[in-house]
N, C-alpha and C positions, 0 to 999 in steps of 0.2 A: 341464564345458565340452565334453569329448569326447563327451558322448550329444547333449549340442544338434546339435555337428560333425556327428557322424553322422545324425541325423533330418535337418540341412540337407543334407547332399550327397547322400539317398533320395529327399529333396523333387526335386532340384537335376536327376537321373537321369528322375525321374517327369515335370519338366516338360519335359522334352528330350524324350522318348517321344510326349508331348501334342503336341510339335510337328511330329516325325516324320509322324504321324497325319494333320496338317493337312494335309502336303505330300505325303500319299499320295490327297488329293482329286483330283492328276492320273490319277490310275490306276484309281480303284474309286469305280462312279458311288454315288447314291444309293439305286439299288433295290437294289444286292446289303450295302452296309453306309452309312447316313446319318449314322453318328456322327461322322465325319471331317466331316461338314460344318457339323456343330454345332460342332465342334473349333474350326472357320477364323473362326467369331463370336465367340470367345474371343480370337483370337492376341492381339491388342492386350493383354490381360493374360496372356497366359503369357509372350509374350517380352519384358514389361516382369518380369515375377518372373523371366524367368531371367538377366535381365542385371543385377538389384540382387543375387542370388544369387553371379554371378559379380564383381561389385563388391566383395561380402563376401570371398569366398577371396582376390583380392585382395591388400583390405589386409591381413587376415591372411599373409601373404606365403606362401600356400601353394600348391603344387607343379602343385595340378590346374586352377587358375587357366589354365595354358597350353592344358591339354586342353578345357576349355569356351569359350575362345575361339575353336580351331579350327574346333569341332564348332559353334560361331555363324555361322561363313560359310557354313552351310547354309543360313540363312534371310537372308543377304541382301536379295536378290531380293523375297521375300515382305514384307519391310521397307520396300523401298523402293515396293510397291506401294501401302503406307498413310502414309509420310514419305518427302520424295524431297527431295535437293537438288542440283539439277539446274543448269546455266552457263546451258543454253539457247539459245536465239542469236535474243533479239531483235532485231527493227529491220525489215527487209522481208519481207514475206510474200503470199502468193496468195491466201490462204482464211481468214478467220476462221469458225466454227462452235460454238455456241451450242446446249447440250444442255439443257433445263429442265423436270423434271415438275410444274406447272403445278397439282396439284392442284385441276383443274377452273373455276380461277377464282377458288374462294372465299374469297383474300383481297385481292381486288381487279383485276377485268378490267383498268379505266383504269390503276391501275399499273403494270398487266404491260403492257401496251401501249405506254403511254411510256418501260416501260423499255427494251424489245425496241429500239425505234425509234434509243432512244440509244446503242445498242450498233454500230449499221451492220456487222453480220453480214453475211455472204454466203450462210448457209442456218443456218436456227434450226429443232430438233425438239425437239415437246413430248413428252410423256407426260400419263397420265390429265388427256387432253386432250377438254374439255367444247365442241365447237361453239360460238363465238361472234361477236359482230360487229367484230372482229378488224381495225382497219386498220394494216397494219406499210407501212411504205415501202419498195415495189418489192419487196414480197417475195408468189412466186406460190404460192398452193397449190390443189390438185385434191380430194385424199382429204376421205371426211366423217365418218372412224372417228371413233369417240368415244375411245377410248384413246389412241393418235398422231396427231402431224399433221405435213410436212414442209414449211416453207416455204423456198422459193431466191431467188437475184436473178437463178438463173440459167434456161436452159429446161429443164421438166420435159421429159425423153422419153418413158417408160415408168413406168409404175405397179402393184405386184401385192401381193398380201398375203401373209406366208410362214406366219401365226397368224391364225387368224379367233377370234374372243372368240366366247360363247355364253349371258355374262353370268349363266351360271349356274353348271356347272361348272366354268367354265375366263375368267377375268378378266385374259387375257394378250394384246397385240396384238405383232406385227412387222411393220413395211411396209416394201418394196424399190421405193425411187424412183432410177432410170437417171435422169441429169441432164450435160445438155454446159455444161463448164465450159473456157473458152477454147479452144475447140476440141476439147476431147477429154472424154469421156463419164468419169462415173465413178457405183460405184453409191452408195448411200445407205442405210444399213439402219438404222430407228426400231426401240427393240425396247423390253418393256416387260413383264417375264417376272410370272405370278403373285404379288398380294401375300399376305403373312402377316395383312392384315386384325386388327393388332393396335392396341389401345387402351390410352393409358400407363397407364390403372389397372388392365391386365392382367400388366404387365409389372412396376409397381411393389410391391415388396415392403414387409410391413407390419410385421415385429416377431414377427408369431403364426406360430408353426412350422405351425397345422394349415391355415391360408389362404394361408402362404407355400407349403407343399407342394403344394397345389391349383393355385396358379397356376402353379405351374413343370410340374408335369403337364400343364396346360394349355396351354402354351405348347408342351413338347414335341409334344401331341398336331396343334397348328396346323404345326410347323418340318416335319416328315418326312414328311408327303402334301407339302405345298407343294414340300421339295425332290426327289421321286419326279418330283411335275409338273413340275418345270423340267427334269430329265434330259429327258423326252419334247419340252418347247417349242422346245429349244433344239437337237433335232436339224434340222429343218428352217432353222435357221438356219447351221449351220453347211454346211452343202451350198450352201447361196446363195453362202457365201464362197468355199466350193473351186470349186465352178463357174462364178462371174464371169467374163466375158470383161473385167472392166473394174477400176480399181483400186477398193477399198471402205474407205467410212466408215463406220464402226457406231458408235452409239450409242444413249443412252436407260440407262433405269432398270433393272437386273438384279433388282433385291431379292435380293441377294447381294454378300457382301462379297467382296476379293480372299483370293486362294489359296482360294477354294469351286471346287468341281466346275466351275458354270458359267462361273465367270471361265476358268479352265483351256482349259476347252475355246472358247468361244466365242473365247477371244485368240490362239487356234492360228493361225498365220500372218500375225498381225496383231500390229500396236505399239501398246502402252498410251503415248497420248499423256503422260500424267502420267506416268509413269516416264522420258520422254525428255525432258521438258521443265517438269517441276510442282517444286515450291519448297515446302517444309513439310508439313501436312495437306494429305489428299485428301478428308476425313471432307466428306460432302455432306449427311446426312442428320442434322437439328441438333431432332427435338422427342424426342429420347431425350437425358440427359446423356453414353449411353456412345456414343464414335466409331467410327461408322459412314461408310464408303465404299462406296456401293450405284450411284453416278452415273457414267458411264464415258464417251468417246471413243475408239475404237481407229481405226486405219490401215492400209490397204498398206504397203510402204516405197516404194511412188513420194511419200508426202505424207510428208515432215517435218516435226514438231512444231518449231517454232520457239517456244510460251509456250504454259502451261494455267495457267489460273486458278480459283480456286473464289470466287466472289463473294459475301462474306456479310454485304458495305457494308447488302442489300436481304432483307429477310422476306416474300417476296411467297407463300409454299409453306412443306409443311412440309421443302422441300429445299431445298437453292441452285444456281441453275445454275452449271454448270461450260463453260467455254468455251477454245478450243483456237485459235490461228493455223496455219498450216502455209504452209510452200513446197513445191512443186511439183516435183518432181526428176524430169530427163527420161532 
């Protein structure tokens, strides 16, 4: 029983270390070491093994029980970015907002339509967003990207793009839509970083060591160019946010989970609505079994999150939209 003890408490150290790792994604991008951000598509089972781990010592009523605890409220934060249970403060609000990657349509334009409609959002932004004939109620939109689209109820002022796609190298859009909202402007940022272009029979494992080995090479081979590319996308977007004259909405699709490089950085000075305001899973991304949070909303702190919800009543994508109310804080 003592050699078990001890492989569990090297195990117990090794996974603490892996976490360590994740949470050094704030600091060291992808070009100079990308394994941290492969780490951060893990969390979800590492800090699930190290909390059955520490469950174990435990009931064993042993000593170091206290010290894995402590050394847990490290990752807090990074927990609460994928479970959150939040009081929230429903009831009045200024804004509702409506995030959804739309997957072009194809499982249903007329559903997605009727659904938008029934939601009576106050600005709805897609992702791999397919031009189509789109009628939402009182909601305006300008741009004809094919990756984003912003639509408001309110007036668009300004329009610019921070990521222009090239749909060959680079399959990433941002757009910065300025929009006056009861009087006072705020900006809008759609954003919608490189996909991993993966197929669930690439991902899925079969049994055969020599074709499971291949596809895991394979997959690494697709993860670390992709996240090199989103170090580079998501410089330009984070200067949109420092530089704003105005307070900023971001959202849209990262293809990136939280505690990744780009969550870090892109949520620099802004509030993950689901963390001030989200209630259970954040997991948006439902044609994998394993949970995935890739769908986001952040804020200034002029807008309080009052509710975030992830809607997964509706299968209209291979995502769910996730949607946000806020008040207004002057």
């Amino acid at each position: 029983m003592k050699i078990v003890r001890l492989i569990l408490l090297i195990l117990h150290i090794g996974i603490f270390c892996l976490l360590l790792g994740v949470v050094l994604n704030a600091y060291i991008p992808p070009k100079i070491f990308p394994g941290f951000n492969i780490l951060a598509l893990g969390f979800p089972l590492l800090i699930g093994s190290y909390i059955l781990l520490t469950l174990f010592w435990l009931f064993n009523w042993k000593k170091r029980t206290i010290v894995f605890l402590l050394l847990a409220l490290i990752f807090t934060n990074p927990v609460k970015r994928w479970i959150n249970y939040s009081s929230g403060q429903k009831g009045d609000f200024d804004l509702k907002v409506v995030s959804f990657n739309v997957k072009g349509g194809k499982y249903g334009e007329n559903n997605i339509e009727d659904y938008i409609n029934s939601l009576d959002a106050d600005l709805v932004l897609f992702q791999e967003y397919s031009p189509k004939d789109y009628h939402f109620k009182g909601l305006e939109h300008k741009s004809e990207n094919l990756l984003v689209a912003t639509f408001s109820k309110y007036k668009i002022i300004d329009q610019k793009n921070l990521i222009e796609s090239d749909y060959e190298t680079n399959n990433a859009y941002a757009g910065q839509t300025d929009i006056e909202i009861k009087g006072r402007i705020f900006r809008i940022i759609n954003v919608y970083l490189q996909p991993f272009k993966f197929e669930k029979s690439m991902v899925k494992l079969e049994g055969n060591s020599e074709e499971d080995e291949k596809k895991l090479k394979d997959v690494l081979r697709r993860l670390v160019p992709t996240f090199k590319k989103h170090q580079e996308q998501i410089e330009p977007i984070t200067k949109a946010i420092e530089n704003s004259p105005y307070p900023v909405i971001l959202a849209g699709d990262l293809n990136s989970v939280p505690s990744s490089y780009e969550y870090y950085h892109i949520s620099e000075g802004l509030r993950d609505a689901f963390v001030q305001a989200g209630n259970g899973s954040a997991t948006s991304f439902h044609d994998y079994k394993f949970p995935l949070r890739i769908d986001y909303i952040f804020s200034s702190e002029t807008l309080k999150a009052t509710s975030y919800h992830v809607d997964r009543s509706v299968k209209l994508s291979d995502h769910y939209p996730v949607m946000t109310t806020f008040k207004i804080e002057k």
